[in-house]
C-alpha positions as CSV (number, residue, x, y, z in Angstrom):
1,X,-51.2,-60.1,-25.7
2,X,-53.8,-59.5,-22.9
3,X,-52.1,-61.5,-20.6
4,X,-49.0,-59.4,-21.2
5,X,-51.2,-56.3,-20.6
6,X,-53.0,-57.3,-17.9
7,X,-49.4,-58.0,-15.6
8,X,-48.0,-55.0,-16.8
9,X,-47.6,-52.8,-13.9
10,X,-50.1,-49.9,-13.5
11,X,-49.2,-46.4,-12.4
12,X,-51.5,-44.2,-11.3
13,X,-50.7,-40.8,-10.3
14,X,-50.9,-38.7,-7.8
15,X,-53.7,-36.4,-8.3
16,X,-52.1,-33.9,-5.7
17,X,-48.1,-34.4,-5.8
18,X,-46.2,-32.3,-3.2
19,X,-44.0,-29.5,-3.7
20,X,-40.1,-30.4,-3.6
21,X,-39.3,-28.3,-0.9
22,X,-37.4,-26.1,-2.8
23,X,-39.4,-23.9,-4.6
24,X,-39.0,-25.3,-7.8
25,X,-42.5,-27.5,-9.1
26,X,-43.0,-31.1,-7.7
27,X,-43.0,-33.5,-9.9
28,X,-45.2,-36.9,-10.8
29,X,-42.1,-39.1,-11.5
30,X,-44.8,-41.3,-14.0
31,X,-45.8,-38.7,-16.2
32,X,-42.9,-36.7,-16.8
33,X,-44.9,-33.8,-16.2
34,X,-44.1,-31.1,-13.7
35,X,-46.6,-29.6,-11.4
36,X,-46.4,-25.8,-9.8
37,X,-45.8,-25.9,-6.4
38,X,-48.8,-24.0,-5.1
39,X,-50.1,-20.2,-3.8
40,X,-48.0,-20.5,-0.4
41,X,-44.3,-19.8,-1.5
42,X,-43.6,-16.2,-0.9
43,X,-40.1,-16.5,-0.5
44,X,-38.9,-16.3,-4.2
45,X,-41.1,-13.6,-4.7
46,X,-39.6,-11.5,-2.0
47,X,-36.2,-12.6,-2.6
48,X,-36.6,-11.0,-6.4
49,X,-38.1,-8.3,-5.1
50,X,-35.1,-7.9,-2.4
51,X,-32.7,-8.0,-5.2
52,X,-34.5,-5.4,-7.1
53,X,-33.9,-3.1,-4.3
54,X,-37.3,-2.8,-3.6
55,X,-38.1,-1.7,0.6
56,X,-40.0,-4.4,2.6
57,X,-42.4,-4.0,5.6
58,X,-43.2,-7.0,7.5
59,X,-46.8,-6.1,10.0
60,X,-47.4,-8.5,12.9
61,X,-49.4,-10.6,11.2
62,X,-46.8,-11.7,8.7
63,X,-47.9,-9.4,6.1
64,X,-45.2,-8.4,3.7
65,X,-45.4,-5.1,1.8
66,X,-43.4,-4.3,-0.8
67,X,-42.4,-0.7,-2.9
68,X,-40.4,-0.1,-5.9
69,X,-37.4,2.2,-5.3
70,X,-39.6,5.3,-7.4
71,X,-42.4,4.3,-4.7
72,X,-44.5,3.8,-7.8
73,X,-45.2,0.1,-7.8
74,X,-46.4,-2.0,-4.9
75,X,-46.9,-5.8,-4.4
76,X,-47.9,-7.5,-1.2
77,X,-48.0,-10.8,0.3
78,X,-51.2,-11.1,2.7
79,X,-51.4,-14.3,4.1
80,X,-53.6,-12.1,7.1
81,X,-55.3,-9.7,4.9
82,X,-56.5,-6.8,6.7
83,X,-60.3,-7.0,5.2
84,X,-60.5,-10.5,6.2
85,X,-61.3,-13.4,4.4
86,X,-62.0,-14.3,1.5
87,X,-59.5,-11.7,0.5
88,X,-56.6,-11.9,-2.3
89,X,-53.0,-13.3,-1.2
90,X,-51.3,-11.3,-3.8
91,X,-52.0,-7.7,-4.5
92,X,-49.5,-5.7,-7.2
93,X,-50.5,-2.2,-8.1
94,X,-48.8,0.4,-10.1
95,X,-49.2,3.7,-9.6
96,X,-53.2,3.9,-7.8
97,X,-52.9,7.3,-7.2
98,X,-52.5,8.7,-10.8
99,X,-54.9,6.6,-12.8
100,X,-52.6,3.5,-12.7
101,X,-53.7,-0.2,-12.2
102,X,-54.4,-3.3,-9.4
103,X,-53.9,-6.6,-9.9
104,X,-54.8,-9.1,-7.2
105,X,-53.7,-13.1,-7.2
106,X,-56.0,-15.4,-4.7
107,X,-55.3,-18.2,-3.1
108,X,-55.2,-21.6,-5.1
109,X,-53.0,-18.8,-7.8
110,X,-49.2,-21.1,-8.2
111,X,-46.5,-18.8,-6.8
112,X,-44.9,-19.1,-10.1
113,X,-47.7,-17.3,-11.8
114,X,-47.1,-14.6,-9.7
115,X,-43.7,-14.9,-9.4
116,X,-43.4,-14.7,-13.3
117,X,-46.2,-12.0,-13.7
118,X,-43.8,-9.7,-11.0
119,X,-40.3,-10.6,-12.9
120,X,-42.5,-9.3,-15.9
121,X,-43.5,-5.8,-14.5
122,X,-39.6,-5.5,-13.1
123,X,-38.7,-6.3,-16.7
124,X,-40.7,-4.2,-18.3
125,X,-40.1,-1.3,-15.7
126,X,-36.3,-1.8,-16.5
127,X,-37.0,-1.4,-20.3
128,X,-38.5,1.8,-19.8
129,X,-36.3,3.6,-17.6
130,X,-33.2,2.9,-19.2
């Protein structure tokens, strides 16, 4: 039996498997196991956001600002924050100015955390409102 063990073939997996390219989570084909794809996809964020009919600003340093169509809800993509670094990538707020609420996502947070926390506020904003 330890023969048979010892020339079994060993996997060992990749403690840092890439993305697949297409937004969804990268894989580690030996474990089954899927694997979020990281703090640096923005795209299906915005794209959900876009489809909500939210407005988007773009600055010149590829920052990406975001506002509900009630101009109540923000969320911001700020790869160049403006107070520097270390500063948060994400920043979703809901209405500052009337006692409301902030929450900021750094880098190192999976997109799909953040993706899934903003489907949740346009969720729950939907519920509400209709």
């Amino acid at each position: 039996m330890l023969d048979t063990l010892a020339s079994a073939p060993v996997h060992t997996p990749d403690p840092h498997p890439s993305a697949t390219g297409d937004g969804g989570p990268a894989t580690d084909p030996g474990s089954g196991r899927d694997w979020l794809a990281g703090e640096g996809m923005a795209y299906p964020i915005l794209d959900t956001l876009r489809d909500a009919d939210w407005v988007r600003y773009e600055d010149p340093l590829a920052n990406v600002y975001t506002a509900s169509p009630d101009g109540r809800a923000h969320v911001a993509f700020l790869p160049e924050h403006p107070a520097g670094w270390p500063a948060p990538l994400w920043e979703v707020s809901v209405d500052l100015r009337n006692g409301g609420w902030r929450q900021e996502f750094h880098t190192g947070v999976p997109c799909e955390l953040v993706h899934a926390f903003v489907r949740a506020l346009l969720t729950e904003h939907r519920s509400i409102h209709e």
